[in-house]
Structure formats: C-alpha cells, structure tokens
PyMOL commands that place a pseudoatom at each C-alpha (Angstrom):
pseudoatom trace, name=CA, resn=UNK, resi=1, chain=A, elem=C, hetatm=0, pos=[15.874, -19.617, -8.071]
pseudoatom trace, name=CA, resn=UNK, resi=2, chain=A, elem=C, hetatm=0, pos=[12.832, -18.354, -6.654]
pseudoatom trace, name=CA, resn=UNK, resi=3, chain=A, elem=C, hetatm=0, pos=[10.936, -20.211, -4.047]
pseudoatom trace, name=CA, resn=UNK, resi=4, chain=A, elem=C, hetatm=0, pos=[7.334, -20.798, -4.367]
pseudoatom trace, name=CA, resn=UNK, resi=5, chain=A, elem=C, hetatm=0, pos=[6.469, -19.248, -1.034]
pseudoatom trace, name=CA, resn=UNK, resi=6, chain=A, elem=C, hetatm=0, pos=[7.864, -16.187, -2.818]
pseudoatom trace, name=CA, resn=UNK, resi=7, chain=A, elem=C, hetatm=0, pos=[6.233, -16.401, -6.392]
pseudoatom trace, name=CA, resn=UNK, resi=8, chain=A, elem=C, hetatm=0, pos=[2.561, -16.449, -4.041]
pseudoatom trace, name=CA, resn=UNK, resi=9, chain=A, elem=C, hetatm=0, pos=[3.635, -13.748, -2.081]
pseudoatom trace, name=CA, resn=UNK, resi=10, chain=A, elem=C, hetatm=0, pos=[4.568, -11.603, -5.282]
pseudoatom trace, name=CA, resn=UNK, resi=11, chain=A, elem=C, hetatm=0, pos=[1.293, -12.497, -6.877]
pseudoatom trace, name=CA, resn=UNK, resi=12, chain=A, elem=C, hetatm=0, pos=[-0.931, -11.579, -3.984]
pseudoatom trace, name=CA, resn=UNK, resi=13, chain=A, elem=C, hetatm=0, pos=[1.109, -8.494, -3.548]
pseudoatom trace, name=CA, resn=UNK, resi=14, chain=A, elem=C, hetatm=0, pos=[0.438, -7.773, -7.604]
pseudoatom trace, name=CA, resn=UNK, resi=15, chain=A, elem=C, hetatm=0, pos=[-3.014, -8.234, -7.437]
pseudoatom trace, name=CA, resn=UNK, resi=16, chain=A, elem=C, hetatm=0, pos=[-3.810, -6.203, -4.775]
pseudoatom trace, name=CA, resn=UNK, resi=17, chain=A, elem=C, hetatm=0, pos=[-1.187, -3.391, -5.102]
pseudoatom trace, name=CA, resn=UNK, resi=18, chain=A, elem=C, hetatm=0, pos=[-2.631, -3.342, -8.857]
pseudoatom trace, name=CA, resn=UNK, resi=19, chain=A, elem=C, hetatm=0, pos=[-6.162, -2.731, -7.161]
pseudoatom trace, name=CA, resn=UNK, resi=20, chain=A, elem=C, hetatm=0, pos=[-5.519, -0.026, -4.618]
pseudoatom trace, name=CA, resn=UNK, resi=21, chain=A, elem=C, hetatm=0, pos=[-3.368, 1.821, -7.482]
pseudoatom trace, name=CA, resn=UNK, resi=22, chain=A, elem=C, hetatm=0, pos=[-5.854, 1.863, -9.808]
pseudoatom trace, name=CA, resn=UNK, resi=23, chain=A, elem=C, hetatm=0, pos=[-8.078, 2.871, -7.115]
pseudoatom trace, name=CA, resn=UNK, resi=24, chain=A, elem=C, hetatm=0, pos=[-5.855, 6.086, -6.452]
pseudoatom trace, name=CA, resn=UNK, resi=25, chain=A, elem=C, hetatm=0, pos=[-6.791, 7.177, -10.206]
pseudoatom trace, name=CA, resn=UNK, resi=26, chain=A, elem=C, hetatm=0, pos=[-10.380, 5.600, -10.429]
pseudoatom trace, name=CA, resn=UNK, resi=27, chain=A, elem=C, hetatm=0, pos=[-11.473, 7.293, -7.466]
pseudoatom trace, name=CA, resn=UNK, resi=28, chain=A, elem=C, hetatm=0, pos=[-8.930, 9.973, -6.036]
pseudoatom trace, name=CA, resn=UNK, resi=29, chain=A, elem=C, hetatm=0, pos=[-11.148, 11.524, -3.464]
pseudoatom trace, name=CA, resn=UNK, resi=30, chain=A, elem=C, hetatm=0, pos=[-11.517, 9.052, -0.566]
pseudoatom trace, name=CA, resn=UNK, resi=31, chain=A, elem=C, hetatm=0, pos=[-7.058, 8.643, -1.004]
pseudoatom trace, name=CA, resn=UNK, resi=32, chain=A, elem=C, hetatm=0, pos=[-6.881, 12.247, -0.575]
pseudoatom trace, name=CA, resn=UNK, resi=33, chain=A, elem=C, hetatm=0, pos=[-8.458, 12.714, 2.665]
pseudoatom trace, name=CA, resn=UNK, resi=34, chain=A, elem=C, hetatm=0, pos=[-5.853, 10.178, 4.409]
pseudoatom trace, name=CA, resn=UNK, resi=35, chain=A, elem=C, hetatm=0, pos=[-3.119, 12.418, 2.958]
pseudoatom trace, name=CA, resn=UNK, resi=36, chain=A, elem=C, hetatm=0, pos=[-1.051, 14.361, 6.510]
pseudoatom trace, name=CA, resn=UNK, resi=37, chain=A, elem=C, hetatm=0, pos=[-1.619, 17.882, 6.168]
pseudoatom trace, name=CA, resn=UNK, resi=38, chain=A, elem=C, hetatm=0, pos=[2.633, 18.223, 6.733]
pseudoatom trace, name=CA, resn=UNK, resi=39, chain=A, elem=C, hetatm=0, pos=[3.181, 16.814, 3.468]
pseudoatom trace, name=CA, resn=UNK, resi=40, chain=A, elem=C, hetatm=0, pos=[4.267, 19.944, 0.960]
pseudoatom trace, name=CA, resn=UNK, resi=41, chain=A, elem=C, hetatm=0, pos=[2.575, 19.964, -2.131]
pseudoatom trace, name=CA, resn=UNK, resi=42, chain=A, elem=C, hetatm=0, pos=[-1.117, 19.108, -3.048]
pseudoatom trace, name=CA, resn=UNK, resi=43, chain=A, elem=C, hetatm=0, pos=[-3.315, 15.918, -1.403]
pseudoatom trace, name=CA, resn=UNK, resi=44, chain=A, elem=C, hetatm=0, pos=[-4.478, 14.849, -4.878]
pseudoatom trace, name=CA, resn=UNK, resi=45, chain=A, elem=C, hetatm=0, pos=[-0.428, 15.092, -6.032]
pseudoatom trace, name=CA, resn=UNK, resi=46, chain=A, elem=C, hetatm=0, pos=[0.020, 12.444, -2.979]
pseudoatom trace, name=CA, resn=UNK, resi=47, chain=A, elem=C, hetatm=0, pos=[-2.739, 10.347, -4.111]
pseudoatom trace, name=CA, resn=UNK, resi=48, chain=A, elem=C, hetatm=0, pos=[-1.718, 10.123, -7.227]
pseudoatom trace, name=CA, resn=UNK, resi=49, chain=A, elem=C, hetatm=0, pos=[2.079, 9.781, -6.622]
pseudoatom trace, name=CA, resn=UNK, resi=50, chain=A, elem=C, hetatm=0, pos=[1.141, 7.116, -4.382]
pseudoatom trace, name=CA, resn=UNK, resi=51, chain=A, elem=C, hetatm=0, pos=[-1.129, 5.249, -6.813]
pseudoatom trace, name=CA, resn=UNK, resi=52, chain=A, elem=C, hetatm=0, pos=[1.606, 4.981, -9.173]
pseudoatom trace, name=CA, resn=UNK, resi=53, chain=A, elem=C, hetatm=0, pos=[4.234, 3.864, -6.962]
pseudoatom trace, name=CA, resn=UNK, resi=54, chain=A, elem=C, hetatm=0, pos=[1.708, 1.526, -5.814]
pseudoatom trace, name=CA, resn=UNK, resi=55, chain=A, elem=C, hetatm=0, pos=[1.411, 0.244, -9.823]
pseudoatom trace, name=CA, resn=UNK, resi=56, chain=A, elem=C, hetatm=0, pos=[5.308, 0.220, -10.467]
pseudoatom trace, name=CA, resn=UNK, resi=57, chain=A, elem=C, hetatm=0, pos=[5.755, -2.144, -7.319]
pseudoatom trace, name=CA, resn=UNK, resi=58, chain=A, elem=C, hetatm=0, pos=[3.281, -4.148, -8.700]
pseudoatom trace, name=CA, resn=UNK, resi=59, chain=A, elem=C, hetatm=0, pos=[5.053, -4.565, -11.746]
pseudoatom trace, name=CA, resn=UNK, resi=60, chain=A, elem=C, hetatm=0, pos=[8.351, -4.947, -10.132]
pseudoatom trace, name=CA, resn=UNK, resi=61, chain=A, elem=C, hetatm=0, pos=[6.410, -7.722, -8.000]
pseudoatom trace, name=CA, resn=UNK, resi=62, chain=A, elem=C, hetatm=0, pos=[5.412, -9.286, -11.512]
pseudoatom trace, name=CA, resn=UNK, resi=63, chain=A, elem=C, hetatm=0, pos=[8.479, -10.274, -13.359]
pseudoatom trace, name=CA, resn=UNK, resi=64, chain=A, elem=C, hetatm=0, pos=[10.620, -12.257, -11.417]
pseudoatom trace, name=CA, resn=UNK, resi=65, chain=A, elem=C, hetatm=0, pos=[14.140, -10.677, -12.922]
pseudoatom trace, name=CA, resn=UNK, resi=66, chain=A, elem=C, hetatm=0, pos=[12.779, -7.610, -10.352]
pseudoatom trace, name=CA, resn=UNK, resi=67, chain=A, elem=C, hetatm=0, pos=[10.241, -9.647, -8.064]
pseudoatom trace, name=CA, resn=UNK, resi=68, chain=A, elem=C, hetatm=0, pos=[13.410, -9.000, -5.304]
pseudoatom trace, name=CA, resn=UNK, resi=69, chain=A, elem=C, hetatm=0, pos=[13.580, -5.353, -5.658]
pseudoatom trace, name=CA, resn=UNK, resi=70, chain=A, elem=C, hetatm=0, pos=[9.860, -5.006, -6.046]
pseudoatom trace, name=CA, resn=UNK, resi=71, chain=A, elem=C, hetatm=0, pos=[9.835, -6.869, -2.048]
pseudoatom trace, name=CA, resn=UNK, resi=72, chain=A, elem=C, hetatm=0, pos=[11.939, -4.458, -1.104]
pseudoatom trace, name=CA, resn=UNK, resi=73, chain=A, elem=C, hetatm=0, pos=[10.278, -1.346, -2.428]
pseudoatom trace, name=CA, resn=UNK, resi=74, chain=A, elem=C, hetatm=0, pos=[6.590, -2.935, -1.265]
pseudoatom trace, name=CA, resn=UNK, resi=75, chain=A, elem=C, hetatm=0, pos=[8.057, -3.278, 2.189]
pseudoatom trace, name=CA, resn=UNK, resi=76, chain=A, elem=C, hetatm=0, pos=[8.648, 0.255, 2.073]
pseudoatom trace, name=CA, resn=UNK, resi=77, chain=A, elem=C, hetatm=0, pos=[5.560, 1.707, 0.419]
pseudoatom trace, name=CA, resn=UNK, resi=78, chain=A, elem=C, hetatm=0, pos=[3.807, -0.310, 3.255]
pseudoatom trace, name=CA, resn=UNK, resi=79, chain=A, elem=C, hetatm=0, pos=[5.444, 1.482, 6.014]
pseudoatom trace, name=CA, resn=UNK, resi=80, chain=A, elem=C, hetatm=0, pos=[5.659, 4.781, 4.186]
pseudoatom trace, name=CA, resn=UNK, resi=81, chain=A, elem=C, hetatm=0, pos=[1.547, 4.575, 4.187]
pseudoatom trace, name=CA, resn=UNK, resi=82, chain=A, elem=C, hetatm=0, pos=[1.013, 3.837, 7.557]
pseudoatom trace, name=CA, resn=UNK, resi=83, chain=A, elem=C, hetatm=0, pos=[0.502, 7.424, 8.661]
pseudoatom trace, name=CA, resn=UNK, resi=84, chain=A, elem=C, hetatm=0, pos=[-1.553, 7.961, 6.580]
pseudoatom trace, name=CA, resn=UNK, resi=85, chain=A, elem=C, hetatm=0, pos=[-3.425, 4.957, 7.376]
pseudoatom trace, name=CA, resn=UNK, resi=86, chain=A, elem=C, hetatm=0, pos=[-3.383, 6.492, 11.429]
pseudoatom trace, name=CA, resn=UNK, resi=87, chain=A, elem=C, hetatm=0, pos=[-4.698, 9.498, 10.086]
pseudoatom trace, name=CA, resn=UNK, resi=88, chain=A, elem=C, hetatm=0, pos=[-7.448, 7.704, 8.617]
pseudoatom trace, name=CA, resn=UNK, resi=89, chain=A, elem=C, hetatm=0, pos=[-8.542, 6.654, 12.206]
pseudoatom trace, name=CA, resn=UNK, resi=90, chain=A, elem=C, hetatm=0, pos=[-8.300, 10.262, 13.777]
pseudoatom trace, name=CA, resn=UNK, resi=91, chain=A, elem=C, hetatm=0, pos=[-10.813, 11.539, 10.977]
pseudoatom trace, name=CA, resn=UNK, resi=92, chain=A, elem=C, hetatm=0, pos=[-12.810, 8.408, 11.519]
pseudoatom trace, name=CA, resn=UNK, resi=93, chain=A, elem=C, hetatm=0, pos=[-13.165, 8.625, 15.316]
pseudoatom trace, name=CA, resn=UNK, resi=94, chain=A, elem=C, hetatm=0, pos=[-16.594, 10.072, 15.696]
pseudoatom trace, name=CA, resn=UNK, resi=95, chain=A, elem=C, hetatm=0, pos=[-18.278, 7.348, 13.365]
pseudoatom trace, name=CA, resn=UNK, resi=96, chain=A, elem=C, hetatm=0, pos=[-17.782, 4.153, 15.624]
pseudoatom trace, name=CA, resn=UNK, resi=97, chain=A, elem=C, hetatm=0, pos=[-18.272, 1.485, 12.259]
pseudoatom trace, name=CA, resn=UNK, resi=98, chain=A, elem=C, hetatm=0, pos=[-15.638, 3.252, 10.432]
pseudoatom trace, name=CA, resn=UNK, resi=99, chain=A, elem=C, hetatm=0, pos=[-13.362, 3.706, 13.128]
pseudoatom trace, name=CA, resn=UNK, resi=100, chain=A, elem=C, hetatm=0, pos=[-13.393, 0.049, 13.959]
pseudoatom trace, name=CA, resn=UNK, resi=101, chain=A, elem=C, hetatm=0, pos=[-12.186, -0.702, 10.352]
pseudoatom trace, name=CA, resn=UNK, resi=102, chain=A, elem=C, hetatm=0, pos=[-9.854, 2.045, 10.289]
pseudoatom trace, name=CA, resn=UNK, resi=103, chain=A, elem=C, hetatm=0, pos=[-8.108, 0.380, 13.815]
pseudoatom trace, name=CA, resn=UNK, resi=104, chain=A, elem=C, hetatm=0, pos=[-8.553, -2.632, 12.423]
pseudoatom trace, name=CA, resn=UNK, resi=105, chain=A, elem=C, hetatm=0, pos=[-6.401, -1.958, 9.427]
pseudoatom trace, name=CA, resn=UNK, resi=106, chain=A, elem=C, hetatm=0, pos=[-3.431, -0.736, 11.332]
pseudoatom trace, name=CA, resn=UNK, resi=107, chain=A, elem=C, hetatm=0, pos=[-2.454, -4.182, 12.631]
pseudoatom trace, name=CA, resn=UNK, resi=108, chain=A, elem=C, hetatm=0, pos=[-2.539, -5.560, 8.767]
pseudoatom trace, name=CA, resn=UNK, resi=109, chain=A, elem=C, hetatm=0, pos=[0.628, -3.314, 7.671]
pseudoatom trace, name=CA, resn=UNK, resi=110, chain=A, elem=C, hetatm=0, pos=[2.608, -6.020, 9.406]
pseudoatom trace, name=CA, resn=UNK, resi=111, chain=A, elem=C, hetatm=0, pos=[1.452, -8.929, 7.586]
pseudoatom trace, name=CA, resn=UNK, resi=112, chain=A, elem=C, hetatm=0, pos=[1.862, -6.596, 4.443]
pseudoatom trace, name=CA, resn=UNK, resi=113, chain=A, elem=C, hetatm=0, pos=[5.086, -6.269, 4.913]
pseudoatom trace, name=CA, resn=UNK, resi=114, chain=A, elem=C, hetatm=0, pos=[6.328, -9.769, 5.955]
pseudoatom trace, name=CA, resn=UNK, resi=115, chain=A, elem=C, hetatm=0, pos=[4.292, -10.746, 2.356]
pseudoatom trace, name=CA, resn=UNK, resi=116, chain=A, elem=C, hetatm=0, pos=[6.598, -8.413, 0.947]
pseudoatom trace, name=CA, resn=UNK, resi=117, chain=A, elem=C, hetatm=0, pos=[9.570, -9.860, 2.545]
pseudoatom trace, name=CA, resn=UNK, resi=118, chain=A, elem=C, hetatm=0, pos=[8.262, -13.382, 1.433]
pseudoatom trace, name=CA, resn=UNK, resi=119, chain=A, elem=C, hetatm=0, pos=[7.958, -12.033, -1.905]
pseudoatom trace, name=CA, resn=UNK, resi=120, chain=A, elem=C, hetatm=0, pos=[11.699, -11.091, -2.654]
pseudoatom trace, name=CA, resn=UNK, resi=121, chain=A, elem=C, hetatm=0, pos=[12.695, -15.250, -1.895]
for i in range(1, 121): cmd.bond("trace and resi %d" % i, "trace and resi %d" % (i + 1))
show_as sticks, trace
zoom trace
C-alpha cells in the first residue's frame, strides 16, 4: 500500500514533469540550446526525446500500479538532465541574471530526485 508521503510526491512530480514535457513540444527552441554538442543525432531530436520521456514518467508517476517504476525512471531522467542543465550555465555566463538562475537550478536536481525516491513508497 502506498504511503501518502509517496502519492504527494508522485503528484508533484506529475504535474510538473507534465509541464516541462509539454514545454519540450510547445516551445522546442529554448530545450535545444541546453542539448551537449557530444550527443549524436540532432538537438531538436533530444528535445523532443526528452519531452516525451519526461510525459511517460509522468504517467508512470500517475497510476499507482506503476507510480514505483515511474520513481525510479524520474530519478533517472533527473540525473540524466543534469548536464545539460550545467551546460545551461556555461552559455549563460556572460549574462549575470541568467547565470544566477541557471547556478541556482543545479542544487534543485537533488531535491528532484529524493521527490522521486519519495514517490515510489
């Protein structure tokens, strides 16, 4: 049975995973930018790849038969877009508001992640 700790957890994590996927499709362009250069294939492939991962954990997160394996796999995605998140500072560097949100946002993966963990009780 899942704890209540976890059901919150798993509907933050929906609500704003659902966001920043849609996001990837509403409005591609800013995503694409963050995307490392070493990555084969196109940036706007990346966004959008990521975007939909970003949907299906949210709908793993939503139905609590897979709210366990959606944790897991939102754990993941978070750590699997931290470089890109980095990268987002480096481009940033020169422009000292957006910078300081861009460092600011590296720190937050690790709440992100514990959510997630939360989210698979």
């Amino acid at each position: 049975m899942a704890s209540n700790r976890g059901k919150r957890a798993a509907l933050r994590l929906t609500a704003l995973l659902t966001t920043t996927g849609t996001l990837h499709f509403a409005t591609p362009k800013p995503f694409d930018t963050l995307v490392p250069p070493a990555l084969p294939g196109t940036a706007r492939f990346w966004t959008y790849a990521s975007g939909a991962a970003e949907l299906g954990v949210a709908g793993l997160l939503a139905v609590p038969r897979t709210r366990r394996l959606g944790g897991s796999l939102a754990a993941a995605l978070f750590v699997a877009v931290f470089p890109g998140n980095v990268r987002a500072v480096r481009l940033f560097w020169r422009r000292p508001l957006l910078r300081a949100v861009m460092l600011a946002r590296l720190p937050l993966q690790i709440p992100l992640v514990t959510e997630a963990i939360k989210a698979r009780e």
